[in-house]
MILUMSE-71306 format. One record per atom (N, C-alpha, C): residue in three letters; x, y, z. Coordinates in steps of 0.001 Angstrom, whole numbers, padded with zeros to 6 digits, always signed. Layout:
// residues N
alaXYZ;...
// end
This chain:
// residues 85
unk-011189+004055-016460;unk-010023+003864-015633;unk-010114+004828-014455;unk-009889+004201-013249;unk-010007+005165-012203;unk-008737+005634-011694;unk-008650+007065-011029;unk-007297+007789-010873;unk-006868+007488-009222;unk-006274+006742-008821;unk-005574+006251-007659;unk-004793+007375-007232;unk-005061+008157-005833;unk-004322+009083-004976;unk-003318+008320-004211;unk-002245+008779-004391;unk-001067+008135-003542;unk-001714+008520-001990;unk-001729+007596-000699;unk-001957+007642+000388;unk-001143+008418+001474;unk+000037+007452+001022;unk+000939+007329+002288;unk+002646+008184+001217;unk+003186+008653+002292;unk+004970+009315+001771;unk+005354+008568+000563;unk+005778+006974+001047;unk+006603+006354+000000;unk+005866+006144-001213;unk+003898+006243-001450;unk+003444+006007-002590;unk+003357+007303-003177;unk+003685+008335-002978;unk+003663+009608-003719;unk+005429+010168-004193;unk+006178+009541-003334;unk+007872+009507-003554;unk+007748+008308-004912;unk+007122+007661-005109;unk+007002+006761-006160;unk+006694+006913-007566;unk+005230+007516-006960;unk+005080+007889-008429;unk+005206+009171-009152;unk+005867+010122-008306;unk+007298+010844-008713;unk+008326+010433-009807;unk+008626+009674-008749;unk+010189+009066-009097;unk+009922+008026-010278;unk+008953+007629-010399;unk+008567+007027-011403;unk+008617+007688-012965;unk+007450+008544-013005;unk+007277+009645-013677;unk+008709+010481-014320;unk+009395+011068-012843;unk+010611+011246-013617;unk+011435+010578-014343;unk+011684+009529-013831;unk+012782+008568-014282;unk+011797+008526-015884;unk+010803+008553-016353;unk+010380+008647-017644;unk+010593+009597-018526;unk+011143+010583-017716;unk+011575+011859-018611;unk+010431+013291-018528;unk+009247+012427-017111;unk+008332+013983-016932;unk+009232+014837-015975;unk+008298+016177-016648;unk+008772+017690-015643;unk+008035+017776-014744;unk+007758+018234-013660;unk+006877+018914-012674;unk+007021+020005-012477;unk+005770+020726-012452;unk+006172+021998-011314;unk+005623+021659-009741;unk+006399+022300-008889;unk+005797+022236-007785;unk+004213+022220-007271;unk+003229+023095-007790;unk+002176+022973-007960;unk+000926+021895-008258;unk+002151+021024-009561;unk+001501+019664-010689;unk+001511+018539-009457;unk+003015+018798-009056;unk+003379+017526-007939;unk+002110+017503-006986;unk+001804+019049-006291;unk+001063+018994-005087;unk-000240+018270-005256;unk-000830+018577-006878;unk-002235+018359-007045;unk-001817+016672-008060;unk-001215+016299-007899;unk-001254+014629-008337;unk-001099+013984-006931;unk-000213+014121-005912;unk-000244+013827-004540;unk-001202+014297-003477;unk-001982+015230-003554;unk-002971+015428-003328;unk-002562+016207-001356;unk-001183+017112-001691;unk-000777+017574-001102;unk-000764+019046-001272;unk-000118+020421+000030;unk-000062+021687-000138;unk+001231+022032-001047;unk+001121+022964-001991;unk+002024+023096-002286;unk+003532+022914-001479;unk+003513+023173-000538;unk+004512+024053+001089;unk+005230+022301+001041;unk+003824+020831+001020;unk+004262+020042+001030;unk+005349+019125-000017;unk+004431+019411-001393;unk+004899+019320-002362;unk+006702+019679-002730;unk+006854+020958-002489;unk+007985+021260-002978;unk+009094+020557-001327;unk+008121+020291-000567;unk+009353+019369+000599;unk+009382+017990-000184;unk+008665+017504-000474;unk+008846+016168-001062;unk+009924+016135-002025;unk+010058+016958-003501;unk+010911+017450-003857;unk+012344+017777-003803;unk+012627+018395-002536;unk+013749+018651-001767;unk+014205+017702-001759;unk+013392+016684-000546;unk+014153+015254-000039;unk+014489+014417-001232;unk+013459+014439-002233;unk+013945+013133-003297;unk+015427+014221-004234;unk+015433+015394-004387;unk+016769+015897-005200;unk+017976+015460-004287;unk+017712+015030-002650;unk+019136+015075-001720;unk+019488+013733-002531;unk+019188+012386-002578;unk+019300+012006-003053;unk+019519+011296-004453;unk+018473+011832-005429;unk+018455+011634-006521;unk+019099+012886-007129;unk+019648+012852-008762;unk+019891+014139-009601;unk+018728+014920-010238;unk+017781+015624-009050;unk+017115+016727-010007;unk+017088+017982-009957;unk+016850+018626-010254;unk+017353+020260-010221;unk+016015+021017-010532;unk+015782+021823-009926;unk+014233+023019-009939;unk+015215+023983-010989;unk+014559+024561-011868;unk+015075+025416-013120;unk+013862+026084-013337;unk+013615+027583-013159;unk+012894+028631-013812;unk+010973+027541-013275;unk+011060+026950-012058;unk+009843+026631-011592;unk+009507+025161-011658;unk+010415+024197-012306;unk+010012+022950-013176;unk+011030+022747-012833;unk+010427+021057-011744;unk+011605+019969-011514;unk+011707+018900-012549;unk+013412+018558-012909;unk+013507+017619-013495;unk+014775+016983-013398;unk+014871+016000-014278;unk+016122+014839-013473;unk+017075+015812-013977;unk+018548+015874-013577;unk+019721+016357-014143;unk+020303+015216-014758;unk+021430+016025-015621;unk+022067+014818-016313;unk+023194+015921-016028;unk+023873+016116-015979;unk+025423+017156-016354;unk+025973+016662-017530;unk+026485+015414-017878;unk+026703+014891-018571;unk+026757+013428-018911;unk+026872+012772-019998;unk+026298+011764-020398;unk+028149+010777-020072;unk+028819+011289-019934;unk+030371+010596-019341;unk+030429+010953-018058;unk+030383+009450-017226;unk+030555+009644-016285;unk+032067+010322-015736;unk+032384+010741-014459;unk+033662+011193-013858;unk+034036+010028-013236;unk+035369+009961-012704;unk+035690+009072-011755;unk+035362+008987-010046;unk+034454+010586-010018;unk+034145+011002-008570;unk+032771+010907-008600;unk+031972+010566-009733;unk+030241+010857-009875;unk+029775+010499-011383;unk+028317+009767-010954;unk+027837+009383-012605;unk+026778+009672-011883;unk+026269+010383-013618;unk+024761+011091-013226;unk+024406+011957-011969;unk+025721+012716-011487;unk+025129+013197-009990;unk+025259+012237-008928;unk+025377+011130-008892;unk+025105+010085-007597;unk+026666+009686-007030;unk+027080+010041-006279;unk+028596+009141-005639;unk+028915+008191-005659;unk+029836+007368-005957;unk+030230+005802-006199;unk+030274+005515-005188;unk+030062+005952-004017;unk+029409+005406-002073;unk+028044+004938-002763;unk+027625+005935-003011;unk+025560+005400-003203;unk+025387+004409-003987;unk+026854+004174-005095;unk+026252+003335-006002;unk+026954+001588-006010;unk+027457+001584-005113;unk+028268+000441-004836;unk+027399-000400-003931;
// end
């Protein structure tokens, strides 16, 4: 089986977001060397996908947030009922 380098932004925002949504951790570092980016880049990629998505950097290691498993009436999972409508 051969190991496919994401090319381009949206194929490395992918298989991220992929990955996470499975329940993997990253560290900034893991991200850079599966995307085949600088660290400096890595942890920007990061950034942009937490503005949007729920993940949180903790003690070096990104991963999805959950706060809690009941949603609020102002937010589920972190995301605004604007984003999710």
């Amino acid at each position: 089986m051969s190991t496919i380098t994401p090319e381009v932004p949206s194929e490395r925002v992918a298989i991220i977001v992929f990955l996470l949504c499975k329940g993997r951790k990253f560290t900034t570092m893991e991200v850079a060397e599966l995307c085949g980016v600088t660290r400096r880049g890595a942890y920007a990629i990061m950034a942009r996908i937490s503005r949007v998505l729920p993940l949180t950097l903790d003690n070096g290691t990104w991963y999805e947030y959950h706060p809690s498993e009941e949603p609020d009436e102002v937010e589920e999972r972190g995301v605004p009922h604007v984003v999710l409508q």
